[in-house]
DRENDOLUM-850649 format. One line per field, with one value per residue: residue number from 0; residue in one letter; x, y, z of N, C-alpha, C, O, CB in turn. Coordinates in nm, 4 decimals. Atoms other than C-alpha are relative to their C-alpha. Glycine has a CB too. Layout:
N
lose (NUM_...)
kelum (A_...)
n.u (X_...)
n.v (Y_...)
n.w (Z_...)
ca.u (X_...)
ca.v (Y_...)
ca.w (Z_...)
c.u (X_...)
c.v (Y_...)
c.w (Z_...)
o.u (X_...)
o.v (Y_...)
o.w (Z_...)
cb.u (X_...)
cb.v (Y_...)
cb.w (Z_...)
% end
This chain:
111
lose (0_1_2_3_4_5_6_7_8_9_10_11_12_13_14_15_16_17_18_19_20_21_22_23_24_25_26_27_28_29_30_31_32_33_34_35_36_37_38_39_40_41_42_43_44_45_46_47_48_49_50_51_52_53_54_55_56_57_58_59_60_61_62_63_64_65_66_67_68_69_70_71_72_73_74_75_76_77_78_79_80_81_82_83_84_85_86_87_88_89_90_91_92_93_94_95_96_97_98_99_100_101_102_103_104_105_106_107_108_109_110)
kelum (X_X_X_X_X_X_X_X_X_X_X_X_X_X_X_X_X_X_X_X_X_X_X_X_X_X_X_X_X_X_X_X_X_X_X_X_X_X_X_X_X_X_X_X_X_X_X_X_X_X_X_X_X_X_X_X_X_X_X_X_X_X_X_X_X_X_X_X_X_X_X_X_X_X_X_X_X_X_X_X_X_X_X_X_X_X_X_X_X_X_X_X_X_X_X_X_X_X_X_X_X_X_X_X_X_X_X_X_X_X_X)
n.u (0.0841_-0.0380_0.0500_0.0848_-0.0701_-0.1021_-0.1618_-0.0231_-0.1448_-0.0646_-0.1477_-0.1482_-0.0900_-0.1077_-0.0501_0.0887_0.1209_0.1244_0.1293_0.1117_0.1286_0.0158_0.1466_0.0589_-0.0123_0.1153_0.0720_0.0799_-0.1306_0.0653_0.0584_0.0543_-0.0422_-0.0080_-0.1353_0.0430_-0.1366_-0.0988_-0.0297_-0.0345_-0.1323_-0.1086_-0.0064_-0.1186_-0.1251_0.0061_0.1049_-0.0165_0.0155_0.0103_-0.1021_0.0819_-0.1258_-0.0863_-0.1255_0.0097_-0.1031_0.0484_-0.0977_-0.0141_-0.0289_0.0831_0.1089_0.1302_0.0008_-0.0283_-0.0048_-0.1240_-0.0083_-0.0369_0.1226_0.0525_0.1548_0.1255_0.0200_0.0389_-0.0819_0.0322_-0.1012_0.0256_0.0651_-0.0385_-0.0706_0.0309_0.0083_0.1439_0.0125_0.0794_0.1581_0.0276_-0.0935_-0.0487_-0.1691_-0.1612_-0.0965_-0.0582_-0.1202_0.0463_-0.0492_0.0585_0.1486_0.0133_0.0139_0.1449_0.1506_0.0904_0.1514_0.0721_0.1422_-0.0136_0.1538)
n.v (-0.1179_-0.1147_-0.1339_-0.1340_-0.1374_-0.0320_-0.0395_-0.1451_-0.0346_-0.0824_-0.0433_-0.0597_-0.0422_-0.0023_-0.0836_-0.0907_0.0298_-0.0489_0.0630_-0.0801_0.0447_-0.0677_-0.0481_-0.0195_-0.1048_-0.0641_-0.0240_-0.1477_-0.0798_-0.1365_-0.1048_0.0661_0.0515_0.1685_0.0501_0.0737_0.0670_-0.0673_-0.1054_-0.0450_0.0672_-0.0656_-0.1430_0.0205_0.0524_0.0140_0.0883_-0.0272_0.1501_0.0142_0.0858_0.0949_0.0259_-0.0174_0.0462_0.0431_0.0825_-0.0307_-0.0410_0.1328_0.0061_-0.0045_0.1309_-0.0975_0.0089_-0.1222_-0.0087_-0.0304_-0.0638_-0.1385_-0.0630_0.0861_0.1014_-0.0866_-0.1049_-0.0328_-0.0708_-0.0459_0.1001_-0.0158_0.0853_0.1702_0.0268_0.1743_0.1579_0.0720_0.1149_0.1054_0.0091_-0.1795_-0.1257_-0.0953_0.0164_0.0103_0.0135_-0.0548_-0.0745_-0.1292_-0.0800_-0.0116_-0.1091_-0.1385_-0.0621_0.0248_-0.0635_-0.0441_-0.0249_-0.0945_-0.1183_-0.0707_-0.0335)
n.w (0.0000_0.0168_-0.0882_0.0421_-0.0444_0.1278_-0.0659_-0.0083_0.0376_-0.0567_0.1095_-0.0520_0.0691_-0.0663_0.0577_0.0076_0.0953_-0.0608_0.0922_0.0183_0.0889_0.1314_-0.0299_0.1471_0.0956_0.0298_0.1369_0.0405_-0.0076_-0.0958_0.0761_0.0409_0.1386_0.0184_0.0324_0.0526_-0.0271_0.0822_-0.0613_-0.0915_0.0056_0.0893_-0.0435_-0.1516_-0.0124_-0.1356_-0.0967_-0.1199_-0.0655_-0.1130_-0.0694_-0.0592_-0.0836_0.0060_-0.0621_-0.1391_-0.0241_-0.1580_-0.0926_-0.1362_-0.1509_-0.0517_0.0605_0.0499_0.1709_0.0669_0.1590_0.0710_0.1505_0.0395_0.0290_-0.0979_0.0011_0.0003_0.0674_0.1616_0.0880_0.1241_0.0348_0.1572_0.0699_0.0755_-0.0048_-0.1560_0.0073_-0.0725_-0.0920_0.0545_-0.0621_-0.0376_0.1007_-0.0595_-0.0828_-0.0002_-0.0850_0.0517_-0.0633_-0.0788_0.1266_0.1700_-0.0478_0.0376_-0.1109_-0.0784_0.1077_-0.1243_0.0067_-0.1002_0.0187_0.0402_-0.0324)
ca.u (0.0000_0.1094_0.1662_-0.0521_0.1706_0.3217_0.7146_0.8232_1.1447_1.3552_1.6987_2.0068_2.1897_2.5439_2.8642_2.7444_2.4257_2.0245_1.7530_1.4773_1.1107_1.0525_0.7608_0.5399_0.5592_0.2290_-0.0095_-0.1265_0.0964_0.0207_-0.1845_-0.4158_-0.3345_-0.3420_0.0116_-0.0266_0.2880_0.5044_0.5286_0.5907_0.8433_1.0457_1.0233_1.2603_1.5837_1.5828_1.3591_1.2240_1.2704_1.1889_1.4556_1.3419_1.6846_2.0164_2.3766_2.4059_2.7226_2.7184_2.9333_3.1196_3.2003_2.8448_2.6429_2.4041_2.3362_2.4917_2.4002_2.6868_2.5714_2.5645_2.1894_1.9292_1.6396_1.3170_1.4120_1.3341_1.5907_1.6405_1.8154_1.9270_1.6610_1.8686_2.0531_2.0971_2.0030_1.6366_1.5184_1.3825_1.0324_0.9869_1.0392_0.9881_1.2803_1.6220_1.9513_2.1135_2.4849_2.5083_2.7367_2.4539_2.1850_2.1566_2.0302_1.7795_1.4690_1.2764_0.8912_0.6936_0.3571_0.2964_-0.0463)
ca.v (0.0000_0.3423_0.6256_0.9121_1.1590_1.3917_1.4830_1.8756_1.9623_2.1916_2.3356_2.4561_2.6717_2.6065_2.8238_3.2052_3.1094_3.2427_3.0363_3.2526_3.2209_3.3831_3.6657_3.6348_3.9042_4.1512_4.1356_4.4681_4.7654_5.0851_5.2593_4.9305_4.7914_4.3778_4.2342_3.9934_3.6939_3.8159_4.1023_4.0810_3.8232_4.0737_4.3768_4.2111_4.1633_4.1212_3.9753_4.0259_3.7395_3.6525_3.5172_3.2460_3.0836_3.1633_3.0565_2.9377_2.8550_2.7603_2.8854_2.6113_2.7961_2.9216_2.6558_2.9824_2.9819_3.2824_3.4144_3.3934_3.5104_3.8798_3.8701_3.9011_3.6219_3.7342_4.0238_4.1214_4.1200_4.2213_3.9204_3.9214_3.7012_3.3660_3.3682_3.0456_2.7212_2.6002_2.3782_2.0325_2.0392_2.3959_2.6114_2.8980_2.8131_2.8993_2.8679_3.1881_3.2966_3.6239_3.7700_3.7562_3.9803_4.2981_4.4569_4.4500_4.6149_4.7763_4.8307_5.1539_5.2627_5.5211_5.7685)
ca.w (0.0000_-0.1023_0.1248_0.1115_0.2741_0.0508_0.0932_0.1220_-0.0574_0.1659_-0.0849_0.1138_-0.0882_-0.0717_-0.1338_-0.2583_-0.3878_-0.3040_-0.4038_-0.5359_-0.6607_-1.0464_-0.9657_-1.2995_-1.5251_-1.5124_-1.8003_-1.7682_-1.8146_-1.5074_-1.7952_-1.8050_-2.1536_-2.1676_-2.2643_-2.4885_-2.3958_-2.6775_-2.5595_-2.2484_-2.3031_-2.5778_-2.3329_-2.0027_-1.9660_-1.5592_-1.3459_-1.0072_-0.7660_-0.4148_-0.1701_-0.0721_0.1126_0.1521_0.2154_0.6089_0.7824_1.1566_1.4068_1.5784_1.8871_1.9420_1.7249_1.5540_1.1543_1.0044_0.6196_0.4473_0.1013_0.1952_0.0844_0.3002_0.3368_0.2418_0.0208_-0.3447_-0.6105_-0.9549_-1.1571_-1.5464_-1.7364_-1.8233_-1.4916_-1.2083_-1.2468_-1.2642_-0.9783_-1.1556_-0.9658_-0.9717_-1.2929_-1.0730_-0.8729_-0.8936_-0.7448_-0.8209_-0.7396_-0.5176_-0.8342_-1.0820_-0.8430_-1.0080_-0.7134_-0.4062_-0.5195_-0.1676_-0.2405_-0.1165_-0.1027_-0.2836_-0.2225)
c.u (0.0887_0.0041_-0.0450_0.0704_0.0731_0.1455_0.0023_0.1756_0.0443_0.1793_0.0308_0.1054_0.1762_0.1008_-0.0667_-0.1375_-0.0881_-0.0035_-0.1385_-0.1164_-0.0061_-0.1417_-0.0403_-0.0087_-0.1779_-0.0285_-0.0671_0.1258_-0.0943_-0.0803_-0.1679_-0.0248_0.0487_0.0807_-0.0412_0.1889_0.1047_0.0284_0.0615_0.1605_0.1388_0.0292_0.1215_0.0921_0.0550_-0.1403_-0.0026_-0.0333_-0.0679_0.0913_-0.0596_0.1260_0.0841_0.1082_0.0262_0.1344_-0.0247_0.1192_0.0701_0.0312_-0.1789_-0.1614_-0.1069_0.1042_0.0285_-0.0236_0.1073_0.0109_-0.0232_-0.1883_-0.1194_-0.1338_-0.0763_-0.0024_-0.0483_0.1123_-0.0299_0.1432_0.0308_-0.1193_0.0116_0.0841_-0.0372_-0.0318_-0.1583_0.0020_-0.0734_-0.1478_-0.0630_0.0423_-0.0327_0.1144_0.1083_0.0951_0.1066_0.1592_-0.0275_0.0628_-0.0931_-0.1106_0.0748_-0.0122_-0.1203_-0.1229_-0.1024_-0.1568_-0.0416_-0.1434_0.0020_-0.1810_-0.0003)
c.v (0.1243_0.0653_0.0982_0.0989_0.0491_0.0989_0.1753_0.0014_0.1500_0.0302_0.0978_0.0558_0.0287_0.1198_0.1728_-0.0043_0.0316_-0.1045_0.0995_-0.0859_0.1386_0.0582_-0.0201_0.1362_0.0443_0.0014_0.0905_0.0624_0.0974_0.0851_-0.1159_-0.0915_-0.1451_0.0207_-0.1353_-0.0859_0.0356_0.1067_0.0355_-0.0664_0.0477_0.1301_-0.0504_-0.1056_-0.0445_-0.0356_0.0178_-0.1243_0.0859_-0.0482_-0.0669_-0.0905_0.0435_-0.0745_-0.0198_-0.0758_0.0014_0.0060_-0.1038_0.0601_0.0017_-0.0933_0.1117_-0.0384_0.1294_0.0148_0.0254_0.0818_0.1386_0.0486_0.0211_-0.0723_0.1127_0.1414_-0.0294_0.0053_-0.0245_-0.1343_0.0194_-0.1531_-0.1604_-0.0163_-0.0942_-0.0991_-0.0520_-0.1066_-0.1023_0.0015_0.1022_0.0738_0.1220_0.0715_-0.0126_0.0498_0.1122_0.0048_0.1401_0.0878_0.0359_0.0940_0.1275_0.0976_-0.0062_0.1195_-0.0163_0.0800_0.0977_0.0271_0.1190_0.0938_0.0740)
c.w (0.0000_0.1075_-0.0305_0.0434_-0.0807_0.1022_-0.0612_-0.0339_0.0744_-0.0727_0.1332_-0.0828_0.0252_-0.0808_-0.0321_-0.0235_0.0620_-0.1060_0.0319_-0.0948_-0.0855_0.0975_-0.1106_-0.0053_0.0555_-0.1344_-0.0188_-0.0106_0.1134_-0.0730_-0.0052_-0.1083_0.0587_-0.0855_-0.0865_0.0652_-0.0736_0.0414_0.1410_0.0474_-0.0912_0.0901_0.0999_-0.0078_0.1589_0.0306_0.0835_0.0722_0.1503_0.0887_0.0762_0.1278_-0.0596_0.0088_0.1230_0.0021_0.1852_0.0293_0.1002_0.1439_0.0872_-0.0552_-0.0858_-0.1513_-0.0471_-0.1734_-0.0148_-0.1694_-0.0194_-0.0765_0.0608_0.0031_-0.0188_-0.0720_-0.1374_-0.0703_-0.1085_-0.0783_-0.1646_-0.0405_0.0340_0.1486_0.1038_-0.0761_0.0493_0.0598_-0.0811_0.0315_0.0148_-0.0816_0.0568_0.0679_-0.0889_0.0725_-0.0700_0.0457_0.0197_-0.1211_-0.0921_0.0814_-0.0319_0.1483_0.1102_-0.0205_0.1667_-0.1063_0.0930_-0.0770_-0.0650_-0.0065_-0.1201)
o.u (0.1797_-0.0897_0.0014_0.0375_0.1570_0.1586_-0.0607_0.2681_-0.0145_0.2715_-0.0413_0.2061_0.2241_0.0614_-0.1671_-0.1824_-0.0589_0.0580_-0.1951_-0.1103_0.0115_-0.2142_0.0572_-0.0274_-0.2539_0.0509_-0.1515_0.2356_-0.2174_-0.1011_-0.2705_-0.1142_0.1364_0.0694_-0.1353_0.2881_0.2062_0.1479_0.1263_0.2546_0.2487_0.1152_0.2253_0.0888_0.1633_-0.2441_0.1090_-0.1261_-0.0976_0.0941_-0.1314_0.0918_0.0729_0.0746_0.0779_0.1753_-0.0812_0.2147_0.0320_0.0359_-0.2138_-0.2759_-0.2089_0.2181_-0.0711_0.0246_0.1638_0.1016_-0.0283_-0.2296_-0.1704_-0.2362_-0.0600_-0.1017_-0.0914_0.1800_-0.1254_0.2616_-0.0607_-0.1052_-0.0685_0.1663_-0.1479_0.0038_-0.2023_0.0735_-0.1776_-0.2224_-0.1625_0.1465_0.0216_0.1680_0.1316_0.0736_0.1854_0.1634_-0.1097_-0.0045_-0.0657_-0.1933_0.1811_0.0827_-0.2317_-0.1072_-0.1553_-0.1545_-0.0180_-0.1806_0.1096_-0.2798_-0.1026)
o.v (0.1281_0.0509_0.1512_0.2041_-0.0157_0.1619_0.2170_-0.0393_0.2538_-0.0402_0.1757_-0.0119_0.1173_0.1858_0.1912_0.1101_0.0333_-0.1413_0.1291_-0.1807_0.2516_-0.0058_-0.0118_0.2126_-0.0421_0.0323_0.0983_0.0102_0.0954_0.1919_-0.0585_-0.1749_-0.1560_0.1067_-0.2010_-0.0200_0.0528_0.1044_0.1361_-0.0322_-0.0078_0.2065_0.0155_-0.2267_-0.1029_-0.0351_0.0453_-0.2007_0.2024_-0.1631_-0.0309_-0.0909_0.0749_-0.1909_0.0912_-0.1627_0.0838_-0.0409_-0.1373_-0.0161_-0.0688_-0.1059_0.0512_-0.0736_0.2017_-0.0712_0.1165_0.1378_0.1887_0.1601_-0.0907_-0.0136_0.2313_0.2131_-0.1391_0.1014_-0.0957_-0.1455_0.0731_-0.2608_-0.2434_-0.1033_-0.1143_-0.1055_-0.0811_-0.2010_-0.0523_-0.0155_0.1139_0.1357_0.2041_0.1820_-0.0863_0.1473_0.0728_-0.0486_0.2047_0.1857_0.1159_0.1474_0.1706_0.1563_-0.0374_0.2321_-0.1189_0.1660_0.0869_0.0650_0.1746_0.0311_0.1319)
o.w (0.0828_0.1858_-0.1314_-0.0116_-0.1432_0.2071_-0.1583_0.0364_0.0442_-0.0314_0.1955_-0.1036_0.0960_-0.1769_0.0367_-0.0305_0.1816_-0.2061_0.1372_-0.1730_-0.0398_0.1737_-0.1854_0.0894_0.0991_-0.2232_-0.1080_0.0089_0.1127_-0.0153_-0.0418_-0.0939_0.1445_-0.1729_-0.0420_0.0964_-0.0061_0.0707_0.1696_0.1191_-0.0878_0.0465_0.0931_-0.0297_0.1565_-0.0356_0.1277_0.0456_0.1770_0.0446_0.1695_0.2461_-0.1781_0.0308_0.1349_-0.0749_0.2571_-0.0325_0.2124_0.2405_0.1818_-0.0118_-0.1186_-0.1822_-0.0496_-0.2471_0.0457_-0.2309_-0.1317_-0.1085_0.0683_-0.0321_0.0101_-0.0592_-0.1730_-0.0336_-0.1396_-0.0466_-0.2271_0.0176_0.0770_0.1196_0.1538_-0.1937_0.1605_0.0261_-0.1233_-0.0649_0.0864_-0.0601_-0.0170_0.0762_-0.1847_0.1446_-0.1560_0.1566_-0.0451_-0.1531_-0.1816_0.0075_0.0128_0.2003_0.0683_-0.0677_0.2095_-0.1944_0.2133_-0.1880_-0.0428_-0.0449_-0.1566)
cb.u (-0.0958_-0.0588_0.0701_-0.1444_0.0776_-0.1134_0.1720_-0.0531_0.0105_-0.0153_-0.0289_0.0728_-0.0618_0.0540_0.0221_0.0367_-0.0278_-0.0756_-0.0403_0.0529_-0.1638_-0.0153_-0.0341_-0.1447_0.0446_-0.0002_-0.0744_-0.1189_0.0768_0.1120_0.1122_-0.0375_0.1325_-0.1254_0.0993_-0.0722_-0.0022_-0.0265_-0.0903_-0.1150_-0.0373_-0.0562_-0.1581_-0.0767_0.0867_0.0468_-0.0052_-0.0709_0.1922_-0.0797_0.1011_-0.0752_0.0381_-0.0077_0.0831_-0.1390_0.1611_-0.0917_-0.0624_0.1503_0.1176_0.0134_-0.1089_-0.0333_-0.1471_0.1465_-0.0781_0.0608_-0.0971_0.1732_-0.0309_0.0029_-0.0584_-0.0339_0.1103_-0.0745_0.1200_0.0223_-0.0590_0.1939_0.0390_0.1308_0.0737_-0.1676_0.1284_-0.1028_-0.0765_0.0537_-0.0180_0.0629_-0.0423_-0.0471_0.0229_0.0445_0.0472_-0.0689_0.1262_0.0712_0.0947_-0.0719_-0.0692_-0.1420_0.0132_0.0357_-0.0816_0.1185_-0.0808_0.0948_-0.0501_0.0863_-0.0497)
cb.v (-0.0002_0.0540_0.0549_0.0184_-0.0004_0.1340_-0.1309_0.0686_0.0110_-0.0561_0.1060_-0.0997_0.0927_-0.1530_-0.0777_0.0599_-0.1267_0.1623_-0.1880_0.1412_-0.0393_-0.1104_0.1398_-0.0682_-0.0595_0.1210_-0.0810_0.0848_0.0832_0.1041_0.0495_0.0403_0.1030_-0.1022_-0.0313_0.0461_-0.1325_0.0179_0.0431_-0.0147_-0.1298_0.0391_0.0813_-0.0414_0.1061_0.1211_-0.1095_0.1127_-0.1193_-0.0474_0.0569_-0.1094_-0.1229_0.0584_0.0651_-0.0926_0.0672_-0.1039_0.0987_-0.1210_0.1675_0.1285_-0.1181_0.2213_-0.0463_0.0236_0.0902_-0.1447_-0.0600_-0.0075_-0.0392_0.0656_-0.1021_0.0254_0.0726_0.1374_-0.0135_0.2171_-0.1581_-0.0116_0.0301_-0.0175_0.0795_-0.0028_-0.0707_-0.0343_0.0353_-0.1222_-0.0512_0.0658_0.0173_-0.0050_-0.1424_0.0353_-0.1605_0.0919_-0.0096_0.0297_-0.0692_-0.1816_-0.0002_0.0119_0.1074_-0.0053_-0.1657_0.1513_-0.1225_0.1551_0.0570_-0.0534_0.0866)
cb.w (0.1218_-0.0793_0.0601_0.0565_0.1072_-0.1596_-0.0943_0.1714_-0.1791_0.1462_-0.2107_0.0629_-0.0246_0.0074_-0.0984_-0.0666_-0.0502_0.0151_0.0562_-0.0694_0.1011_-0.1779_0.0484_-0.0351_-0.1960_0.0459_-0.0390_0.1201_-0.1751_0.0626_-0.1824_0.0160_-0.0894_-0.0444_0.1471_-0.1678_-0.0141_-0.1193_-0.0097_0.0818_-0.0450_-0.1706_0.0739_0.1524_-0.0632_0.0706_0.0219_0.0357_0.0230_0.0057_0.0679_-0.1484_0.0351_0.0404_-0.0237_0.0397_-0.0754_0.0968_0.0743_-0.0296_0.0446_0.0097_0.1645_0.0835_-0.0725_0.0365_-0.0775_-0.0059_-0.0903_-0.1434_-0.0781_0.0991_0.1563_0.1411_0.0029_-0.0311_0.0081_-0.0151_0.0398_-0.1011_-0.1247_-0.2029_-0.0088_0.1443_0.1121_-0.0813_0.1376_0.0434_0.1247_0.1217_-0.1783_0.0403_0.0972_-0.0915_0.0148_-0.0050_-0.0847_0.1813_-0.0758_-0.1160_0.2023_-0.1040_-0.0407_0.1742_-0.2033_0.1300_0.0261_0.0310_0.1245_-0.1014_0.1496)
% end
């Protein structure tokens, strides 16, 4: 008999590397105008991710997990297009190197 429980993939990014989730592209533009996929796929050259994990090294004197990749969890960045390494089970996912982030990309309200 099968098991019904389903398994949870947890990625540890080793060396420099973030693992980020792809945001999808908007199909509107801020004016309202529907994107047709061609289009939206000839307009961007970067991409905005999610950081999803980082690089972690532990401390042997005091046993704590330090980021080592200089990026920090849970931010936003700006990536070129083609770059990292898609995750097999997840074409959202990828395993970038900290060299290839363009830059962190902070979000504001705006009235």
């Amino acid at each position: 008999m099968a098991s019904s429980r389903k398994k949870i993939r947890k990625v540890h990014p080793l060396g420099m590397r973030i693992l980020v989730k792809v945001r999808k592209a908007a199909s509107q533009t801020d004016a309202g105008l529907y994107l047709p996929e061609t289009a939206r796929s000839n307009r961007k050259e970067s991409i905005l991710c999610d950081v999803l994990e980082v690089a972690k090294a532990v401390d042997d004197e005091t046993e704590e997990e330090a980021n080592i990749s200089g990026i920090p969890n849970g931010s936003v960045v700006l990536i070129p297009e083609h770059a990292g390494v898609a995750v097999a089970w997840d074409e959202d996912l990828r395993i970038v190197e900290t060299k290839e982030v363009l830059a962190l990309v902070s979000e504001v309200s705006v009235s």
